[in-house]
BAFI-81254 format. One record per residue (C-alpha): x, y, z. Coordinates in steps of 0.5 Angstrom, whole numbers, plus 500, padded with zeros to 3 digits. Example, Ala and Ser with C-alpha at 12.3 -4.5 7.8 and 13.67 -1.06 7.14 Angstrom:
2
525491516527498514
***
This chain:
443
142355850140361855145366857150363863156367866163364868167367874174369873180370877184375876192375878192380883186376886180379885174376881170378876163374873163375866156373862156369856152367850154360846158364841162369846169367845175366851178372848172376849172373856179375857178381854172383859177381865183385863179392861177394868184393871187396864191389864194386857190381854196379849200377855195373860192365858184363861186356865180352867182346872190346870188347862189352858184354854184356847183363846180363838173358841167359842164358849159353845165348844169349851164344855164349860158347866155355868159358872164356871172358875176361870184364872188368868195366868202369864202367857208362856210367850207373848201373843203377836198379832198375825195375819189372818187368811180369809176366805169370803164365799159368795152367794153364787159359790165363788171364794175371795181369799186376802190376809187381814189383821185381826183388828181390821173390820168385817166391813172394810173385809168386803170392800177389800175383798168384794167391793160390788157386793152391797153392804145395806143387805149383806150378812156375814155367817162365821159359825153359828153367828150372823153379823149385818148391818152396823155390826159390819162396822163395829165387828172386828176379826179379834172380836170373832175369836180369830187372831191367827191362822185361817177362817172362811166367812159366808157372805148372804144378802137378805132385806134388811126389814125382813123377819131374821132367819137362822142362817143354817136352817133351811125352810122348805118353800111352797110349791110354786102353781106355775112358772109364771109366778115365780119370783126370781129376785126372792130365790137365793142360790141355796133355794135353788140348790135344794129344788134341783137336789129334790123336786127334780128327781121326782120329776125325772123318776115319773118320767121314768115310770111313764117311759117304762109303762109305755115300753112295757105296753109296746113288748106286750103288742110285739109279744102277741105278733110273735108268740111262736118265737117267742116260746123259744126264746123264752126256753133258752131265757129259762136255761140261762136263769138257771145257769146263772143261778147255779153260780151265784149259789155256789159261794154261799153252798160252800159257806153252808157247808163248812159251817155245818160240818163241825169236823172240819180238820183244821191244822192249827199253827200252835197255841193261839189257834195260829193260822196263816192265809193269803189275803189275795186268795180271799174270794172278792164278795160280788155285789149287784150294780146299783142303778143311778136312781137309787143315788139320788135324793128324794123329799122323804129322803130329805125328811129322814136326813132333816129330822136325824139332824134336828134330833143330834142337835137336840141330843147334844144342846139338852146332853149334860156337860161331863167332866173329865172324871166322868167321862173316863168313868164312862169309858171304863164303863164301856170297856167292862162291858165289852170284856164282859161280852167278848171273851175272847179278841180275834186278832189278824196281823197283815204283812206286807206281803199279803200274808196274814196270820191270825191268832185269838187273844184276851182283852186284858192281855196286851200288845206285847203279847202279840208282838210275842205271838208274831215273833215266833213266826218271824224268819228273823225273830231277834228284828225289832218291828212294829204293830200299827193301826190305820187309818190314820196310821197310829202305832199301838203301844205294847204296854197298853191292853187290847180293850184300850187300844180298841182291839175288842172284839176283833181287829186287823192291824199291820206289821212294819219291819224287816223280817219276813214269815219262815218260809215253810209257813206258805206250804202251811197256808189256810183257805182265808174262808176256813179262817173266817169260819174258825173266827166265827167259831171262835166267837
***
């Protein structure tokens, strides 16, 4: 990201163009601005578009477009200087925590902090920024963004006369020819920690193919010596596959067939195709056990994970910066299209109890509509109660439309009040597979 620049207003009117980098804060902004007027940074806020903006972000996190019109406005309330909780991990994983002001120096934080770790190589890491050598000693906490709260720094060791890498950008190592000649003071931790992640389980899986040749090599021998019992063993194998494969079969035999049968008599509840089922009777879906190896992290896997990373990167450094106006322009977009596509919302209301009742809904119509829809199958429908979705646990607004609260096409929420469902609905309950076919119908 090439260096840009802001322009800043200033209270007695006058501008002034400040140029920035990605890391460069608001504070840093605000400082610059205030230094040649002799003004108090820790009275004064940075607004852009009636938005008062956060002084500890860095420029890469505002979404500002270059040149962006910046105005300083009187804080609300006076600025203190707060301690700051810092947390200092180390190479070996180890994390020092100690309280700092925020003019105190990266410096005297490791002397503080790790007074047997070296200052001639270390590097500190906060987000994407790499502090060593004299900077230690002219970087402050406040210079970094941070005048409240907590953060945690990253403590590396690098030759000082070394080429300067990206702290966050791993660079695979060659291929070491023997143990001989590795190098121990040149690994560093984090090397270390990928060659276990990778090269080890390539290791362990030719072990495993090798183990399980020779066992395959070694049945085939005892096979040969006892073919006569085998044969009956054999038999018996056969009958239990073919037990086995009766009962796996059958879940999905059932499925078909409901889906077939498209004279399915269904006794609808009432308008809505309302229909009540017991959640705790849903058939749990049996999946086979997946063995260890298949966890674990191969170089391809590693290859795959490592280019998805670079392509998001790219996708959001080379993305445009979108204002407010057209991302809600974006969203609208979305959301025609979705009410294009699904006609109808299939919509499940769970209680407490586990019973569930199910209903089909527009996406224009709104939560009120299906407060409505439960209230006419409340014991005591005169009790208030609400429609919430998890997780997290947010409470949906009735005035809003299904499409808004991200209902469309389908969605399970939960009811929280203290009326249960009339009672004569448990003698009206539903198969949850049939529903589940009703909502695919639906569909």
């Amino acid at each position: 990201m090439a260096t840009k620049s802001v322009n800043v207003l200033l209270p007695n009117g006058h501008r002034q163009n400040i140029k920035v980098s990605p890391n460069t804060t608001i504070l840093q902004v605000l400082d610059e601005a205030c230094q040649k007027y002799g003004l108090q940074a820790e009275n004064y806020d940075i607004k852009n578009l009636n938005k008062v903006l956060d002084v500890n972000s860095s420029f890469r996190f505002t979404n500002l477009p270059n040149n962006a019109q910046l105005e300083m406005v009187p804080c609300i309330k006076k600025r203190e200087l707060l301690n700051i909780t810092i947390g200092l991990q180390l190479e070996d994983g180890h994390r020092l925590m100690g309280d700092f002001q925020p003019n105190t120096l990266l410096n005297e934080i490791l002397l503080s902090l790790a007074p047997s770790e070296s200052t001639e190589t270390a590097v500190v890491v906060f987000m994407h920024q790499e502090i060593s050598g004299k900077d230690l000693e002219n970087t402050t906490l406040r210079s970094l963004g941070l005048t409240k709260g907590k953060a945690m720094l990253r403590l590396l060791h690098r030759d000082p006369n070394s080429k300067k890498e990206q702290a966050h950008v791993y660079i695979p190592a060659k291929k070491p020819v023997s143990k001989e000649n590795d190098n121990p003071s040149t690994s560093s931790s984090f090397t270390k920690f990928i060659s276990n992640k990778i090269i080890d389980p390539i290791n362990s899986i030719k072990a495993e193919v090798s183990k399980q040749i020779k066992e395959h090599d070694l049945r085939k021998d005892q096979e040969k010596e006892t073919a006569g019992s085998q044969n009956k063993s054999s038999q018996k194998i056969k009958n239990n596959e073919k037990t086995t494969t009766a009962e796996v079969k059958k879940t999905p035999k059932v499925i078909q067939n409901i889906l077939k049968d498209s004279l399915i008599n269904v006794a609808y509840l009432g308008e809505r195709n309302a229909l009540v089922f017991n959640q705790a009777g849903a058939l749990p879906i049996s999946q086979e056990d997946l063995p260890d190896s298949f966890f674990d992290l191969t170089v391809e896997d590693a290859k795959v994970l490592l280019r998805d990373a670079k392509k998001s990167i790219n996708r959001l450094e080379d993305s445009p910066l979108l204002t407010e106006a057209l991302r809600e322009t974006e969203n609208n977009k979305k959301k025609l299209e979705h009410v294009n596509k699904y006609h109808w919302a299939i919509i499940r209301i769970q209680f407490p109890d586990q019973l569930v009742l199910q209903g089909l809904f527009r996406p224009e119509e709104t939560v009120q509509d299906i407060k409505n829809f439960v209230r006419n199958y409340l014991k005591n429908p005169e009790n208030e109660f609400v429609l919430y979705t998890t997780p997290p646990k947010t409470d949906l607004n009735p005035n809003c439309r299904l499409i808004d609260e991200n209902l469309v096409p389908s969605a399970v929420i939960y009811y929280s009040g203290h009326s249960p469902l009339k009672p004569e609905l448990k003698n009206k309950l539903t198969d949850p597979l049939v529903a589940t076919v009703e909502a695919m119908k639906a569909r």
